[in-house]
TIRO-2110 file (N, C-alpha, C; in Angstrom, 1 decimal):
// TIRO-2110
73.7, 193.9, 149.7, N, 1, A
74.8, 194.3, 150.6, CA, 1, A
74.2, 194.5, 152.0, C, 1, A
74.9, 194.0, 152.9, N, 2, A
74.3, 194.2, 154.6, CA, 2, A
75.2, 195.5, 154.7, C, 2, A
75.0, 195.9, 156.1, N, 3, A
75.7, 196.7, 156.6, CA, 3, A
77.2, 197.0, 156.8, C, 3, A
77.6, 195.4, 157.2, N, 4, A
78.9, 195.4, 157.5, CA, 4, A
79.6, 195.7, 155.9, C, 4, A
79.3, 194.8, 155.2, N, 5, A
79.7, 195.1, 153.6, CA, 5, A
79.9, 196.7, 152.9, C, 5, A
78.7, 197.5, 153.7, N, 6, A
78.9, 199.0, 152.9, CA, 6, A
80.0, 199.3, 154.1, C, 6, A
80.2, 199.6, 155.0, N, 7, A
80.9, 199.7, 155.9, CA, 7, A
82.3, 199.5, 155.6, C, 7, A
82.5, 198.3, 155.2, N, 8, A
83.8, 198.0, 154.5, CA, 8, A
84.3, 198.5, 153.6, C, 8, A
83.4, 198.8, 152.8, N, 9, A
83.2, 199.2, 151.3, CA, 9, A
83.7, 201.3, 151.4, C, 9, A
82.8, 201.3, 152.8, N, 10, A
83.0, 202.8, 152.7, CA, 10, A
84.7, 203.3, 153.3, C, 10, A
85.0, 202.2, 154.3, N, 11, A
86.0, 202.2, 154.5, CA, 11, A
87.5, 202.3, 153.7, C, 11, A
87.3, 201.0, 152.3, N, 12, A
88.3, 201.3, 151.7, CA, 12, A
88.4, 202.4, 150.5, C, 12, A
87.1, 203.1, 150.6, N, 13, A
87.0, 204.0, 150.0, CA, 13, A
87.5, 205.5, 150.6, C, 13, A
87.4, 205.7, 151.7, N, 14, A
87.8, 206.7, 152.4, CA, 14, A
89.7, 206.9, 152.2, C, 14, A
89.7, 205.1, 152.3, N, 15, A
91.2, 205.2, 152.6, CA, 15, A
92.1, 205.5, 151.2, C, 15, A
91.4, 205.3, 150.0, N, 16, A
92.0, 205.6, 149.1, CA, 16, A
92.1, 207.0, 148.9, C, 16, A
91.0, 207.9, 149.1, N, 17, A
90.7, 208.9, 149.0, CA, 17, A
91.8, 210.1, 149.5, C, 17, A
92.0, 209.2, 151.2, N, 18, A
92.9, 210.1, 151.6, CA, 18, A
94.4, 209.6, 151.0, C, 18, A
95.0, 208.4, 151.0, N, 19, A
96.0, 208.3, 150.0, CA, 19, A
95.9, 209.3, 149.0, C, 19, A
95.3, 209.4, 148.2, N, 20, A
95.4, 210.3, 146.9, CA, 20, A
95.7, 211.2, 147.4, C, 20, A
94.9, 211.8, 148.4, N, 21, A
94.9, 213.0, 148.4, CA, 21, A
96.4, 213.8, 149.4, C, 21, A
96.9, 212.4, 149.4, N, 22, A
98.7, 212.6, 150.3, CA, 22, A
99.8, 212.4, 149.3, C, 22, A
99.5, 211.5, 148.8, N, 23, A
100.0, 211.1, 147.4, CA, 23, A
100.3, 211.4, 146.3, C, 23, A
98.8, 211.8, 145.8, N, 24, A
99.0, 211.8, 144.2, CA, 24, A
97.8, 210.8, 143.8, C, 24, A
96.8, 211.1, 142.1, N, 25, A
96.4, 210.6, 141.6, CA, 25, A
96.9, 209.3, 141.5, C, 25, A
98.3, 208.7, 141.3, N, 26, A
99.0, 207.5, 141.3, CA, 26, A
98.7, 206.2, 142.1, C, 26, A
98.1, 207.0, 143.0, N, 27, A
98.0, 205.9, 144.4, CA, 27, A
96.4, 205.7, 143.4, C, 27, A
95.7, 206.2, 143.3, N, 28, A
94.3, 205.8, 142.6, CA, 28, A
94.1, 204.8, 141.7, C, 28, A
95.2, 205.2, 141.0, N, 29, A
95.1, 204.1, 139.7, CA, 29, A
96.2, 202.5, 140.0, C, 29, A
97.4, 202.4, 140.6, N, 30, A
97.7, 201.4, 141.7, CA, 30, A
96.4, 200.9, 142.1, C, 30, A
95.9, 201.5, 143.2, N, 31, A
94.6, 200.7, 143.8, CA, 31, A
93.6, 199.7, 142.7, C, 31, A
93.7, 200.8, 141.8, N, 32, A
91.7, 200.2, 140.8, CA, 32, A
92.4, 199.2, 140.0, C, 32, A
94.2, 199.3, 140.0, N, 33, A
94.4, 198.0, 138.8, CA, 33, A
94.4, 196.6, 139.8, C, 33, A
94.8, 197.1, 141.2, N, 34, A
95.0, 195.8, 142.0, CA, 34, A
93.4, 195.2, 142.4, C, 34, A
92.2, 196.0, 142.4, N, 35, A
91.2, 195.7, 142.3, CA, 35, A
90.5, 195.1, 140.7, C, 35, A
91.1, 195.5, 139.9, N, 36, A
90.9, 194.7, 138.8, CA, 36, A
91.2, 193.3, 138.6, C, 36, A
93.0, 193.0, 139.4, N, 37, A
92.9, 191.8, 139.4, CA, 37, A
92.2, 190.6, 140.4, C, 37, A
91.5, 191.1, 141.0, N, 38, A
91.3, 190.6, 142.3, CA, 38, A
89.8, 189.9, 142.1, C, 38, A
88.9, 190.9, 140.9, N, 39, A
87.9, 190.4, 140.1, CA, 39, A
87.3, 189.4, 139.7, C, 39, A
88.6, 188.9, 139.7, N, 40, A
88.3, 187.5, 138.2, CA, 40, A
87.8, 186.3, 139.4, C, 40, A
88.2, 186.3, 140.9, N, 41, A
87.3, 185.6, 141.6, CA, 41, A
88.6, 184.7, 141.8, C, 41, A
89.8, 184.8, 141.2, N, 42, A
90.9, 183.7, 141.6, CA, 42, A
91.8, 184.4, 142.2, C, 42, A
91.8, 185.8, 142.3, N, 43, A
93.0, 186.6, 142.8, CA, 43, A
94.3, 186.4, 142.1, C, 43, A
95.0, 187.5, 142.5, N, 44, A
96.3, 188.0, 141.8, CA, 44, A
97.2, 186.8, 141.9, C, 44, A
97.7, 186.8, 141.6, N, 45, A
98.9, 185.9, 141.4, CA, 45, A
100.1, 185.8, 142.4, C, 45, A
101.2, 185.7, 142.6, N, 46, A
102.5, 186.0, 143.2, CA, 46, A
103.4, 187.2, 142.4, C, 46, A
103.2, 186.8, 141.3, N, 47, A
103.9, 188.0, 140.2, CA, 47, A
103.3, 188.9, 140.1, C, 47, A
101.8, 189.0, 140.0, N, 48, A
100.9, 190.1, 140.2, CA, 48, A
101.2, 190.8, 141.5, C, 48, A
101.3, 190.3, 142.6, N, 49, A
101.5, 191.0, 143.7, CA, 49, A
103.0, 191.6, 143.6, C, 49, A
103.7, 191.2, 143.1, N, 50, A
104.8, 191.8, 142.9, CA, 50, A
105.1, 192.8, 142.5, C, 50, A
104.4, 193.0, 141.3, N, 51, A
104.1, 193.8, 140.3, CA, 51, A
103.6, 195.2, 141.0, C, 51, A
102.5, 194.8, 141.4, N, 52, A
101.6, 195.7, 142.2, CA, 52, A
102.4, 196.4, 143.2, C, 52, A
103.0, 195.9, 144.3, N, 53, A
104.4, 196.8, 144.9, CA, 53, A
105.6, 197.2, 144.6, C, 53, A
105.8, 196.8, 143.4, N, 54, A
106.9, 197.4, 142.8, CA, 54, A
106.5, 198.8, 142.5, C, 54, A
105.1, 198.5, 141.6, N, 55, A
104.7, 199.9, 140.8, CA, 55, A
104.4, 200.8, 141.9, C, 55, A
104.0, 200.6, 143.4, N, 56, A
103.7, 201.3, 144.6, CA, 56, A
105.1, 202.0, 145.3, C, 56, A
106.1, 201.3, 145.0, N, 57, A
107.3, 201.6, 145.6, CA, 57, A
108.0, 203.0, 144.7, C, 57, A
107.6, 202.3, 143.0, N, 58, A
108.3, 203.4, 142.1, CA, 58, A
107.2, 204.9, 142.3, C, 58, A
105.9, 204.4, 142.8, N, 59, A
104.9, 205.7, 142.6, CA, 59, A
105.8, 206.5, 144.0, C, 59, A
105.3, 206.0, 145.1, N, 60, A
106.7, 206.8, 146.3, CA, 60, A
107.7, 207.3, 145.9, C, 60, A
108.9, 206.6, 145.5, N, 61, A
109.8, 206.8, 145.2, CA, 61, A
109.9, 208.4, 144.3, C, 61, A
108.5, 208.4, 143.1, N, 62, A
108.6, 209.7, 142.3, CA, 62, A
107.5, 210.6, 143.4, C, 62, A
107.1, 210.5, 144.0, N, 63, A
106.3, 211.4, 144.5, CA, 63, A
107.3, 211.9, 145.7, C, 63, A
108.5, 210.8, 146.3, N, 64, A
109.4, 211.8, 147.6, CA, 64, A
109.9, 212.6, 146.7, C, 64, A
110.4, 212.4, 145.4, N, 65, A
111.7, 212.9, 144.8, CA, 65, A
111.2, 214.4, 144.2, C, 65, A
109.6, 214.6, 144.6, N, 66, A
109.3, 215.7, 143.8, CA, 66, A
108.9, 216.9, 144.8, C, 66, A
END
């Protein structure tokens, strides 16, 4: 890994962190599934992406209501 790579790396890591930490655990596990799909080197799908902000919208949705 160069520089720029950890950099990035530390970046989207910060950002989740502070999500969580505005959020809720929820936003953590959202993130690490959408990085699971993303893995496989072909990326998520169109339904996948869907999927992925739906479940983002319902995690908001219970975290305003509470």
């Amino acid at each position: 890994m160069n520089a720029a790579e950890i950099s990035a790396l530390l970046g989207v890591v910060g950002t989740v962190v502070s999500l969580a930490e505005k959020y809720g655990p929820e936003v953590y596990t959202t993130v690490i599934n959408a990085f699971e799909q993303t893995k496989s080197g072909s990326g998520p799908t169109d339904a996948q992406l869907e999927e992925i902000f739906a479940k983002v919208k319902a995690d908001n949705a219970a975290i305003q209501a509470s």
